[in-house]
C-alpha positions in Angstrom: -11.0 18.6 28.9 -11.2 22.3 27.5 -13.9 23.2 25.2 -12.6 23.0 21.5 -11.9 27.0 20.3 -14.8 28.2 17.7 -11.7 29.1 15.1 -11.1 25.1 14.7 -15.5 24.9 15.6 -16.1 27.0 12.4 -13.7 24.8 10.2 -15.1 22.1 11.0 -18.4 23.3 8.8 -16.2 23.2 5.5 -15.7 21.0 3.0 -13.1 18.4 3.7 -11.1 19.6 0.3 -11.5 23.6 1.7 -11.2 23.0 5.0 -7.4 21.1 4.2 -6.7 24.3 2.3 -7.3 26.7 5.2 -5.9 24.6 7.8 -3.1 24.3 5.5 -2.7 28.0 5.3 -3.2 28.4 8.9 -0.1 26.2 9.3 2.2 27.9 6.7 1.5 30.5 9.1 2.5 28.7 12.3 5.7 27.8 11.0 7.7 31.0 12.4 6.2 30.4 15.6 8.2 27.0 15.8 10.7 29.3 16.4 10.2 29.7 20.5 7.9 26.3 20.9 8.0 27.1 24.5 6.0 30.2 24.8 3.6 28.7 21.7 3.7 25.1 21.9 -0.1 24.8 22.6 -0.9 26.6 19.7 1.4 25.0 17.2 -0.2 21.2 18.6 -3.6 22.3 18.9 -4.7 21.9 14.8 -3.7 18.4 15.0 -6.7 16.0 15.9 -8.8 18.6 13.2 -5.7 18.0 10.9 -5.7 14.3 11.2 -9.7 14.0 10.9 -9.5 15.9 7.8 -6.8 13.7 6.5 -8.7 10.7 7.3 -12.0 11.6 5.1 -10.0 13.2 2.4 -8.2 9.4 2.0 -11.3 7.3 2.8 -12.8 10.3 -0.3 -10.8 11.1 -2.4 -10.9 14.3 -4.8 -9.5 12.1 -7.6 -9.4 8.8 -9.4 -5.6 9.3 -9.7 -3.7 7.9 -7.4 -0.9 10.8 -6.6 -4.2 13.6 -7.5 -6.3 11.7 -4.3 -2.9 11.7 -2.4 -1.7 15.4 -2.8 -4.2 17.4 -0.5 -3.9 15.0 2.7 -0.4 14.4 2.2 0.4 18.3 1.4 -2.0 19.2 5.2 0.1 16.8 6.9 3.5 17.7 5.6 2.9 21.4 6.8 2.1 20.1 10.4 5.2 17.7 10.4 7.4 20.7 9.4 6.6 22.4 12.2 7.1 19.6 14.7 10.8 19.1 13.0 11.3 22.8 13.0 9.9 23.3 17.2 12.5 20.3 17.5 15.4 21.7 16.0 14.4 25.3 17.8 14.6 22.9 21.0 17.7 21.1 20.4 19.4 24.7 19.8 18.4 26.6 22.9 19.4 23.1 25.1 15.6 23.6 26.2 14.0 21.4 29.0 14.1 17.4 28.3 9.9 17.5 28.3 9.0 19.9 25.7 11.8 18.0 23.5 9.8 15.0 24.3 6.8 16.2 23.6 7.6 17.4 20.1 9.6 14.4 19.4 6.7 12.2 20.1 4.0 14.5 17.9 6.6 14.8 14.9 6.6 10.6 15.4 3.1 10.4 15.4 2.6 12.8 12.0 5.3 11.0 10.2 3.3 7.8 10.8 0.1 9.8 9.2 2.1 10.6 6.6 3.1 7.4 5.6 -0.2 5.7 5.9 -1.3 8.8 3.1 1.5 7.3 0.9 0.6 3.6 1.4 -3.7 4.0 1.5 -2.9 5.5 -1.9 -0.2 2.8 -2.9 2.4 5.6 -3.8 6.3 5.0 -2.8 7.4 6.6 0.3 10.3 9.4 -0.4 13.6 7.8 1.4 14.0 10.7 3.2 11.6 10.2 5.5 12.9 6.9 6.7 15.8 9.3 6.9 13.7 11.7 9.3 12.2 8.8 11.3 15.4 7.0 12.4 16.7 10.4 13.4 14.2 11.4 15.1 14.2 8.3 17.3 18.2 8.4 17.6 17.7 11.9 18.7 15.6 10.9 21.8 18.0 8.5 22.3 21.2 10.8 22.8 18.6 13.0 25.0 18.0 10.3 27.7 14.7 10.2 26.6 14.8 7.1 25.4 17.7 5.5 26.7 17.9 2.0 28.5 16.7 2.2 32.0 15.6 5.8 31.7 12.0 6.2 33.2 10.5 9.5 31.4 7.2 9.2 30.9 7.3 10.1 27.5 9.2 6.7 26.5 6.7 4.3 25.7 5.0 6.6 23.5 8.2 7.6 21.5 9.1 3.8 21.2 5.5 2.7 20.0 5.5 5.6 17.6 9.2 5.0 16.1 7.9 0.5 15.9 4.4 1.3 13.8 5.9 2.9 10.5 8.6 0.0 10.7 6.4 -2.9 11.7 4.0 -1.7 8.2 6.5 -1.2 6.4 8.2 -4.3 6.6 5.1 -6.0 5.2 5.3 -4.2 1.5 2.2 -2.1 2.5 1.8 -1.2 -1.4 0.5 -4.8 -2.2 -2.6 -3.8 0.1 -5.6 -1.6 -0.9 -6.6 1.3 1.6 -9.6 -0.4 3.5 -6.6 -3.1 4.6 -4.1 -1.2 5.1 -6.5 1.3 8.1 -7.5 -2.4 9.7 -3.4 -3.4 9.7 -2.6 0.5 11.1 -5.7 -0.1 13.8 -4.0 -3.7 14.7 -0.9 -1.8 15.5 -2.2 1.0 17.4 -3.8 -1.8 20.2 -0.5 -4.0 19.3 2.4 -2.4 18.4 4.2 -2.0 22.2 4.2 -6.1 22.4 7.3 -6.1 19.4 10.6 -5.5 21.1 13.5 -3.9 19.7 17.4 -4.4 20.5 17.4 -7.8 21.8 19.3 -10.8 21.0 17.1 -12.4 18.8 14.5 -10.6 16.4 13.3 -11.7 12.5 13.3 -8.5 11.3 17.0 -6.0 11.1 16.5 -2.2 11.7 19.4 -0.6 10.2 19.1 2.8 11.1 21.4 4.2 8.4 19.1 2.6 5.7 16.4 4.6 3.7 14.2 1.4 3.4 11.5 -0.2 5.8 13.5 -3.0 8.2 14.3 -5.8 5.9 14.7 -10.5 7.0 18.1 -11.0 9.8 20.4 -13.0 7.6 22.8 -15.3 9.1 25.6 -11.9 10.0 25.4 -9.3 12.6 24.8 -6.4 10.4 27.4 -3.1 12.8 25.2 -0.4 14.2 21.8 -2.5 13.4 19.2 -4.0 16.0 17.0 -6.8 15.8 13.2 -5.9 15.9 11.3 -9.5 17.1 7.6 -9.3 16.2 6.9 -12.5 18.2 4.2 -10.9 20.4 2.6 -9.6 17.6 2.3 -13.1 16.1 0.9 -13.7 19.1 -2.0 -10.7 19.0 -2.6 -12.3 15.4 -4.3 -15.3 17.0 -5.9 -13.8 20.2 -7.1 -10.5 17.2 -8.5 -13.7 15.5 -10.4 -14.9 18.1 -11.6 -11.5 20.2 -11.1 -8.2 18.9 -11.4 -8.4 15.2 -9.6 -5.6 14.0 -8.1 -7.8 10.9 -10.7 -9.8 8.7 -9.3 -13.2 8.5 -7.1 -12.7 5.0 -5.0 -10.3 6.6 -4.0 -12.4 9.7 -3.0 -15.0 7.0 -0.9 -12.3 5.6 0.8 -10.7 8.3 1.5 -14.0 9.9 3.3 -15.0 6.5 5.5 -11.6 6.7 5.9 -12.3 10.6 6.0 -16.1 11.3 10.0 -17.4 10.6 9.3 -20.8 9.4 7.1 -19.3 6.8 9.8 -16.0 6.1 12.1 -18.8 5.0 10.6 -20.0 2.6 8.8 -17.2 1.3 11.9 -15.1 0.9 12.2 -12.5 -1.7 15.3 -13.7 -4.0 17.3 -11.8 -5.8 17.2 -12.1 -9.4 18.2 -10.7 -13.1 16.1 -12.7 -15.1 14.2 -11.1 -18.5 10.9 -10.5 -18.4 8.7 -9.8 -21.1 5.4 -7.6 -20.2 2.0 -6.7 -21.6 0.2 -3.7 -19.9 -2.9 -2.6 -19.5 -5.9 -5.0 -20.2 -6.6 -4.9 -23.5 -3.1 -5.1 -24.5 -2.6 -8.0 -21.9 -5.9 -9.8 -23.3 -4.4 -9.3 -27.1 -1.2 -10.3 -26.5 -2.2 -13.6 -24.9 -4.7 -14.9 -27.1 -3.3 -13.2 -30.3 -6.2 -11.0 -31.6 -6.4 -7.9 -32.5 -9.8 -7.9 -33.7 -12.3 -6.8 -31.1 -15.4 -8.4 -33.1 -13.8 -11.6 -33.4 -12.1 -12.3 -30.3 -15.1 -13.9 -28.7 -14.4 -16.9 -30.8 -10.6 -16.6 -30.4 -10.4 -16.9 -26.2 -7.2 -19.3 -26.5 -6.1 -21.1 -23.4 -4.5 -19.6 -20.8 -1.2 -21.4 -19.1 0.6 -21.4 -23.1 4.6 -20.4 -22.9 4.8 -18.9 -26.0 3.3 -15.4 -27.1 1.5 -15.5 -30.3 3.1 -14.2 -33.8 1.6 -10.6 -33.2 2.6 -10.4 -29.3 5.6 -8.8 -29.7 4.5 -5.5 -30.8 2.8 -4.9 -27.1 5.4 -6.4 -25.1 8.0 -4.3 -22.4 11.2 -5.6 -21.8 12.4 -5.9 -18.5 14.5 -7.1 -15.8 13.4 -9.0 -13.1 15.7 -7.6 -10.1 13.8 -9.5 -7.2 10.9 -11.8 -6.2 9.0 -13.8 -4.1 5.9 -16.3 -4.6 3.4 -12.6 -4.0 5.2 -10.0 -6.1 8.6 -8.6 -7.7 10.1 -5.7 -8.6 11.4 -5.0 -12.4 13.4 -2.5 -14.0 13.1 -1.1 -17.1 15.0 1.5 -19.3 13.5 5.1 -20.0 9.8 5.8 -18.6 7.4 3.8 -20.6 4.2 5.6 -21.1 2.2 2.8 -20.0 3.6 2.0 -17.0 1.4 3.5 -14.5 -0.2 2.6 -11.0 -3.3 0.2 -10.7 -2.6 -1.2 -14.5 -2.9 -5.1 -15.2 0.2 -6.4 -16.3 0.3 -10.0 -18.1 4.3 -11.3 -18.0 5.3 -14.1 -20.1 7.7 -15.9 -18.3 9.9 -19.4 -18.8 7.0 -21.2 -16.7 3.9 -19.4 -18.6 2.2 -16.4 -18.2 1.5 -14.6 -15.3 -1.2 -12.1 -13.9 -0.1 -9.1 -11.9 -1.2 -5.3 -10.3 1.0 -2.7 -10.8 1.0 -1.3 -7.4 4.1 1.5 -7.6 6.2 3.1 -9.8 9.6 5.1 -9.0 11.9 7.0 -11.1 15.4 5.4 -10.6 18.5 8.2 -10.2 19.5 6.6 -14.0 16.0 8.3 -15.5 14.6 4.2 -15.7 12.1 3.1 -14.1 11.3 0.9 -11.5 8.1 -0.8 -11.1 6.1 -3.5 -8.1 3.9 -5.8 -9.5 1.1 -7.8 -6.7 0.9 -11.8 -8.5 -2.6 -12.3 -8.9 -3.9 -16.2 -8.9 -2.1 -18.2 -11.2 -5.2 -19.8 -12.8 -6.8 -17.6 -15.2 -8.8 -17.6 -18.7 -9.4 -14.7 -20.9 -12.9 -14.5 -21.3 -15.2 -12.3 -23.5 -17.9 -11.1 -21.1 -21.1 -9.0 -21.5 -24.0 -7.5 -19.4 -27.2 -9.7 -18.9 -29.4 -7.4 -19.6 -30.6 -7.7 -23.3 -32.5 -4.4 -23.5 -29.0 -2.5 -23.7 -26.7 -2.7 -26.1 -24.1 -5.0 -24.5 -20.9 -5.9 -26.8 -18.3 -8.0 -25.7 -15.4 -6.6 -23.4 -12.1 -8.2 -23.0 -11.8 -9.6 -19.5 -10.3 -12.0 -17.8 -11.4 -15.0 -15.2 -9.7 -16.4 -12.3 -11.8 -19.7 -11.2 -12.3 -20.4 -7.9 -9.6 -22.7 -6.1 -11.7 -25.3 -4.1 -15.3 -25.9 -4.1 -17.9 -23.9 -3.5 -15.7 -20.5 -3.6 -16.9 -17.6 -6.1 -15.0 -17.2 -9.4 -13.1 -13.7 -10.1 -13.6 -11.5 -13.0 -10.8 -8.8 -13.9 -13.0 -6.3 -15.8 -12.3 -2.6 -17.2 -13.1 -0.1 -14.7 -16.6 1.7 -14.4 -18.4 -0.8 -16.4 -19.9 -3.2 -13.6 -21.0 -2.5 -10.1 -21.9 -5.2 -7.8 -25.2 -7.3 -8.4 -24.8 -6.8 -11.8 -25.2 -9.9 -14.1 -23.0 -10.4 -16.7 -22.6 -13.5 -18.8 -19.1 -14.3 -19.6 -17.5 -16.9 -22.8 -14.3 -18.7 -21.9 -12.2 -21.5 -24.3 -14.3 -24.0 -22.8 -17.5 -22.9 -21.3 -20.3 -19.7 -21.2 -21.3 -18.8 -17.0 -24.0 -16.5 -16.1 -22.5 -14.9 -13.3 -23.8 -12.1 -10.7 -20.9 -10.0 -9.3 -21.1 -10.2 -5.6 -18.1 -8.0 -4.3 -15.7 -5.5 -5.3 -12.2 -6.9 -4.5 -10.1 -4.7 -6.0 -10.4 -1.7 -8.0 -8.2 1.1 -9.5 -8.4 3.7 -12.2 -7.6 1.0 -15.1 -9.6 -2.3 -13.7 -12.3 -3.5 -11.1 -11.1 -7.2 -9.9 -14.8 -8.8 -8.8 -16.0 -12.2 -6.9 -18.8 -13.6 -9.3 -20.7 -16.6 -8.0 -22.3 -18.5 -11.5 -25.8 -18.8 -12.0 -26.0 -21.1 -15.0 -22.8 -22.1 -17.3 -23.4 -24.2 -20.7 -20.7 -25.2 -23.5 -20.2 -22.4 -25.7 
């Protein structure tokens, strides 16, 4: 293997934040040389395991607490290197240039697209359609080369085939609804995994439509013209021998993936289309007012009302969205609403009052529809919940009640969940927290989930008494 050259050598000292700037420079430069990839293909290929490394500490660090702030500067590197990949190909397809060096560029423009998209998901922002665009193309393209085709034997094929099933096969699982540390576990699953789902047979659970700008979507009881089948049974499959051996995917997530990949469970888990009303409170405080109807932040300790009401009290209304429900299933939906609502942003809490009672949810993605609304995913937290009043155990600091909200464990012996404002608590921390019914002394154990807005922990009590 040849010694790395001291240019990439003396990057490596930088910063990950300046090094991404100067690599990214460097690749502005590149560009013209995609031009002739023949006489400079090793040079425009060589930044890329630097590139990706860089990438990878920039997401698992980011510069920002802002979701699409900590997404620009790895998904800005790798966008330059995947522009010069699509512009080698094109410069390939033009001069009719050997079947290998299209391959190989086909295959590396493949493998950046599927960085990309992990930089959009780890951050939970919504992939731009044109790159589903770019990655069916791409794949079609080696198809009409021979490179792909059925019964062709280049060596290149296996690669292209895994590369063009990854970005499919995680995006068929509504990546948004898992936080970053998942989603790197569910992308190292697929790298040992992904060549066991086959695409273009008979049968298959999931439809690739390769005119779509979505992720593969559920094979309804049609044949859909010009769309294969994708069956992930062999990855079912490496979901139970995973359990058991490797342990790329902590237990949760085999749950999950076998929900989204398992057909007896697909059918009834559905997403269902829907244009019910919705009425929304976002943002904690707002959600914690509207549900137990105060205002008053010194006395809504002793106002905590019960959680599981169907009505919104008298002064609810002024905090609520309106929107439309326009599909769902039993772990999310997606809403509509008119204009671009200020407080609709990323990683807020969102309680929804609904015909059935009210509802905890994440706000995992917003997206500007092309009628200037907006559309918005919401993750469904547990559906047992309190607002609580909660406070640090520490006495010796000033320690007033914060609006919060508790999700009790769901069988014995399992650790509560507090929903608490961000920055405020870190793990080991003792808080004591006031519900309608009872007052715990809890120590946070874990962080679960945390954005800009809230930090979801798993509390296990020390002491409770009646309030």
């Amino acid at each position: 293997m040849p010694e790395p050259s001291p240019h990439w050598e003396a990057l490596e000292l930088l910063a990950p934040k300046a090094r991404a700037g100067a690599l990214e420079r460097i690749l502005r430069g590149n560009l013209q040389l995609a031009d002739n990839p023949r006489a400079n293909g090793e040079r425009l290929l060589d930044p890329r395991p630097l590139l990706f490394a860089t990438a990878e500490e920039l997401l698992a660090h980011p510069v920002s607490d802002h979701p699409r702030e900590a997404a620009a500067p790895p998904i800005a590197l790798l966008n330059a290197q995947y522009e010069i990949e699509l512009r080698a190909i094109h410069s390939c397809s033009r001069a009719r240039a050997d079947f290998d060096l299209l391959a190989t560029f086909i295959e590396a423009a493949l493998a950046t697209l599927w960085q990309l998209l992990l930089g959009y998901w780890r951050r939970q922002l919504v992939v731009p359609e044109r790159l589903w665009g770019e990655l069916h193309a791409l794949y079609q393209l080696a198809c009409a080369t021979c490179i792909e085709r059925a019964g062709a034997n280049h060596p290149r094929a296996p690669g292209i085939r895994v590369a063009y099933l990854k970005p499919l096969l995680l995006g068929s699982l509504n990546p948004t609804r898992f936080r970053s540390p998942e989603i790197k576990q569910i992308a190292a699953f697929l790298d040992c995994y992904a060549d066991r789902a086959r695409l273009g047979g008979k049968g298959g659970l999931l439809l690739v439509d390769p005119d779509s700008t979505r992720p593969p979507g559920y094979f309804g009881k049609q044949e859909a013209t010009g769309c294969s089948r994708l069956c992930v049974r062999g990855l079912v499959q490496a979901l139970d021998e995973d359990a058991t051996d490797r342990g790329l995917l902590v237990p949760r997530l085999v749950r999950e993936l076998g929900r989204y990949w398992t057909r007896s469970q697909v059918r009834g888990e559905l997403h269902r289309r829907t244009g019910d009303p919705i009425r929304l409170a976002v943002g904690l405080e707002r959600a914690h007012r509207a549900l137990t109807d105060c205002e008053d932040d010194d006395r809504f300790p002793e106002q905590l009302s019960p959680a599981g009401t169907k009505t919104a009290g008298p002064g609810a209304d002024r905090a609520w969205l309106r929107a439309r429900c326009r599909d769902r299933s039993a772990t999310g939906a997606q809403l509509r609403l008119r204009g671009t609502p200020a407080q609709i942003s990323p990683g807020e809490l969102v309680a929804a009052l609904e015909p059935s009672g009210w509802r905890l949810g994440l706000l995992r993605w917003t997206q500007l529809t092309p009628e200037f609304d907006t559309s918005a995913g919401i993750h469904w937290l547990p559906e047992v919940f309190e607002p609580a009043a909660v406070r640090s155990l520490d006495l010796s600091l000033p320690a007033p009640f914060l609006r919060a909200f508790l999700l009790p464990g769901t069988s014995a012996g399992q650790d509560h969940e507090l929903i608490l404002p961000s920055g405020m608590f870190k793990p080991a921390d003792q808080v004591r927290a006031r519900t309608t019914g009872a007052e715990v002394s809890l120590s946070l154990t874990a962080v679960i989930d945390m954005t800009f807005h809230i930090a979801r922990f798993s509390a296990r009590i020390l002491s409770a008494s009646s309030p």
